[in-house]
Structure formats: C-alpha cells, structure tokens
C-alpha positions, -999 to +999 in steps of 0.1 A: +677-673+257+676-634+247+715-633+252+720-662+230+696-650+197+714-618+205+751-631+197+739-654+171+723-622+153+758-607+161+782-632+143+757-634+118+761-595+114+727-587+116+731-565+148+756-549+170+773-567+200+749-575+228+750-545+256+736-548+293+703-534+292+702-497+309+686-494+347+665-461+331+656-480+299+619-491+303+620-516+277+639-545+304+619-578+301+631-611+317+618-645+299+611-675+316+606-710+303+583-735+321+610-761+334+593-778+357+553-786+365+551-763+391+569-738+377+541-707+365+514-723+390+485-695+392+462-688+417+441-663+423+464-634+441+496-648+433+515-670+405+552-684+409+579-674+385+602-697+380+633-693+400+620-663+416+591-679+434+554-667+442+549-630+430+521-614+445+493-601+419+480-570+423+451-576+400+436-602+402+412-621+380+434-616+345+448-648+343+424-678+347+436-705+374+426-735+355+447-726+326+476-747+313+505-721+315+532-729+286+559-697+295+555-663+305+573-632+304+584-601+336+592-567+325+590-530+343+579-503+331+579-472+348+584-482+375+556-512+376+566-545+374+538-566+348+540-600+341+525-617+306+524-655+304+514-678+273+483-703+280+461-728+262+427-718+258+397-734+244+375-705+234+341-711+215+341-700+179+320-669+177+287-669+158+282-657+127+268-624+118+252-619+082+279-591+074+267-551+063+283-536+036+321-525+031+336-492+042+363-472+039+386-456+069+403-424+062+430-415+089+439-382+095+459-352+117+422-336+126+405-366+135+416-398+135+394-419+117+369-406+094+342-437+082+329-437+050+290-443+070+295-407+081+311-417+114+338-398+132+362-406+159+376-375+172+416-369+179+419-378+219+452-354+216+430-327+215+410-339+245+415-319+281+431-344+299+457-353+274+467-315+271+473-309+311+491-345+309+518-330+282+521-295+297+530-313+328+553-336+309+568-303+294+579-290+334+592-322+344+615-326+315+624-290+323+634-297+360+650-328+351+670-308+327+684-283+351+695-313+370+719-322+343+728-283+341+735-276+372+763-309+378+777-292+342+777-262+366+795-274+394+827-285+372+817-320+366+826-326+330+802-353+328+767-350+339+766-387+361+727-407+368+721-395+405+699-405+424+676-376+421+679-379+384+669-412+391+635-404+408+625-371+379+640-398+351+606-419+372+585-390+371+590-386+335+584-423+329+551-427+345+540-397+330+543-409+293+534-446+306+495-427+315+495-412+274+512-443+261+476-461+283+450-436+269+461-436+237+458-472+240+423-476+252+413-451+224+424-467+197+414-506+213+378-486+216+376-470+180+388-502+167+362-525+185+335-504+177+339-502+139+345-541+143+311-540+157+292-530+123+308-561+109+314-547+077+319-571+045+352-552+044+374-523+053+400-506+036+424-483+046+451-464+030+490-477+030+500-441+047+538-432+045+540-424+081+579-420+082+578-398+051+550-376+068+573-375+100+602-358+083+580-324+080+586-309+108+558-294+113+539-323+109+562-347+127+549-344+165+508-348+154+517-381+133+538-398+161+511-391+186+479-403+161+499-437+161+490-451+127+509-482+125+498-493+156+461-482+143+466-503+114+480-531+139+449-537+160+429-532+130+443-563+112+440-587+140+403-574+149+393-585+112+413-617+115+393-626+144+362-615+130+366-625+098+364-598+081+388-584+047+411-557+050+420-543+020+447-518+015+451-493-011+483-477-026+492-448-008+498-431-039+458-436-051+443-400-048+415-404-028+412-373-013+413-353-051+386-376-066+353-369-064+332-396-050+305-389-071+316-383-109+351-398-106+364-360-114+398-359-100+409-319-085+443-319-090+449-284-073+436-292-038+454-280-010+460-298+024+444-269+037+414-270+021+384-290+045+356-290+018+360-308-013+340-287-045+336-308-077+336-286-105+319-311-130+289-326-108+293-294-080+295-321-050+301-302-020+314-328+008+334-331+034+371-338+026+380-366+050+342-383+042+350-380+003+381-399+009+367-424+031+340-433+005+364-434-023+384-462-005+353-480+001+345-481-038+384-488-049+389-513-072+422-517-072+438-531-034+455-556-017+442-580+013+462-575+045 
C-alpha cells in the first residue's frame, strides 16, 4: 500500500521515484491490513501479525485484549522493533470542570514555557542527564567517524557500510532514541500539567521556528526545544479537553509591550531578561511580560 501511494505521488509529480528504504535508516515501518478475523488477535504477551504470525510482546498490558483491532503498523527503531495497531474504543466522556481563567504560554531558548500564572517549566537540555547523554553522543560520532577515515586510509575510494560501522551506526541510534524519549516525556508532562488548570483558553505565539534556525548560533537550542512538536501535543490536549487555543501573529510584539500601560519598548534587546517600562516603571520579568500579554491579546486565531 506505501509502494503504491508512492508511485501514484510519482506520476502525479508530487515526489521523486520510490527508493528501497535504507537498512541504517530508522524511519522503516511495515503496514498491515486486517485481512482476515484472526489476523491482529491480542492476547496478553503476544498478538499475531498478519503474515508474520504471533510476535511476542515484551510489554505487556498496552494493548487491551477485548479490543476490536481494525489494522496496525511494525517499525524499528534503533534497533527495537514496536508495533502500533488501530482499535475501537468506547471511552466515557470526561466530566466537566467549571473552567479558570485564560493564560498565555511564552516559549523560549532559557526555559521552555514561561505561564502567564507565574509558572515555569525549566529547559530539560540543561538538565545533568541530558548533558552526559550528548557528550557521549559527541565520542561515539567521533569513533564512528574514524571508521570511515581509516577505510579512506587504506585506499578504498569509497568508504563501504561494514559491519562494525553497522554496530557504532546502532550505538549512535539508541543513543539519540533515549533524548528523542526524554524530550518526549517532558514535553507530554509540561503539556498535561498546564491542561490540568483547565484554563478557559491558551494562547501561544505562531513562532518562526525555521527562520530562528537559520542563526547559527541559535540553530542547535531551537531544534532541541522542539516547538512544533510542543505546539502539536498542545492542540490535541485542548481538543480533548475542550479547551481554545488561540494563536497570535508572530509578528505581535509581546515581549516590547508593557503588560501594564500598553507602552511598547521598541529598543529591547534579546539580551535583556528584565523588561523596565519607562512610562508606568513596571519592572517584570521578560518572558512573564510576554506570557501575560498573550493572555490579554485581542487579536488571534483558534487553532
């Protein structure tokens, strides 16, 4: 099914021709449609795959066994094999909770949410564990590296996959698979726990994150602070909660107006932390200031 939408986007011109996926490529996923009624029967340490057969589950309890399984989906990654499969559910409708009132999220380099209720969720980039995890990322992209160097070395003109490329290309793999995980949680966390206030609504800022990735200096903090993604599970946490997202222009100045007078500073720096009103003499945080003034814009649009 995959190779077929992939030629049809072909002749249509849409995409290149269709290539054989890569053995090092972690993004290989097999699809598999549910032909037959025992085809995706689960039980409680194992489900069958169509055509493959019974797949033995190494955690167990994630998928419910008296669910009607419609298709499902195998990938690797890193060396793990994970399967996903598609179900009909019949979940209660959550109650209603009288909602609080609106806020405003400002995301930043620093931290990487800063809450207009004077909450703030810290950057987990800057956490211990994350730091030993990319310093040891940093030596195994080293040696892997000198792999490639030293066939270069020997007279091959090409550097070929060996197999003990194969095993550091692993090493490498996993390695970003554990950030990829606790970036992940963090962000599933921050997001759940904000959902908790049950706000009347939230609003964020439309950031330019492929603009702010072209400064180079910038480019490697963005990319790890994963906005998008941020923005992502934010918008289906208010969809199931029912609350309003609301997203303002990412050219509205929310970080140069003063939450208190409306005075807007049109020489601040990105350097400068504290924002000083020179018509009221506010002296606030700059990250809080911008969070409140997104919770009191006017002008937005609903996500």
């Amino acid at each position: 099914m995959n190779g077929e939408q992939a030629f049809k986007r072909f002749f249509k011109g849409e995409s290149k021709f269709p290539r054989f996926k890569k053995k090092k490529n972690q993004d290989v996923k097999a699809y598999f449609p549910k032909n037959n009624t025992t085809d995706w029967t689960v039980e409680r340490h194992r489900v069958k795959i169509p055509t493959i057969g019974f797949v033995q589950l190494k955690e167990k309890g994630y998928i419910p066994t008296n669910a009607v399984v419609k298709s499902g989906t195998a990938s690797m990654q890193a060396g793990r094999y994970f399967v996903a499969v598609l179900i009909d559910s019949n979940e209660k409708p959550k109650e209603d909770i009288e909602p609080t009132n609106g806020i405003g999220i400002d995301l930043g380099i620093k931290t990487l949410a800063t809450i207009s209720n004077n909450k703030v969720f810290k950057n987990i980039n800057k956490t211990n564990s994350v730091r030993k995890l990319k310093r040891k990322l940093k030596r195994e992209q080293r040696r892997l590296s000198r792999k490639y160097e030293h066939k270069k070395k020997r007279g091959e003109k090409t550097a070929t996959y060996s197999a003990n490329i194969a095993k550091q290309v692993k090493k490498i793999q996993a390695i970003h698979y554990k950030l990829t995980n606790i970036r992940n949680d963090y962000t599933n966390k921050v997001v759940n726990e904000i959902a908790k206030t049950k706000p009347s609504h939230i609003t964020i800022e439309d950031l330019n994150s492929s603009g702010m990735m072209k400064n180079r200096h910038l480019a490697k903090a963005v990319a790890e602070q994963r906005f998008y993604c941020f923005k992502q599970k934010l918008e289906c946490k208010c969809k199931d909660n029912g609350i309003e997202l609301r997203v303002v222009d990412r050219f509205y100045p929310s970080s140069k107006t003063c939450s208190c007078c409306g005075n807007i500073k049109k020489d601040l720096k990105l350097a400068d932390r504290t924002y000083t009103c020179q018509e009221c003499g506010l002296v606030i945080d700059r990250d809080l200031n911008a969070s409140i003034n997104l919770a009191n814009a006017k002008i937005y649009k609903i996500a």
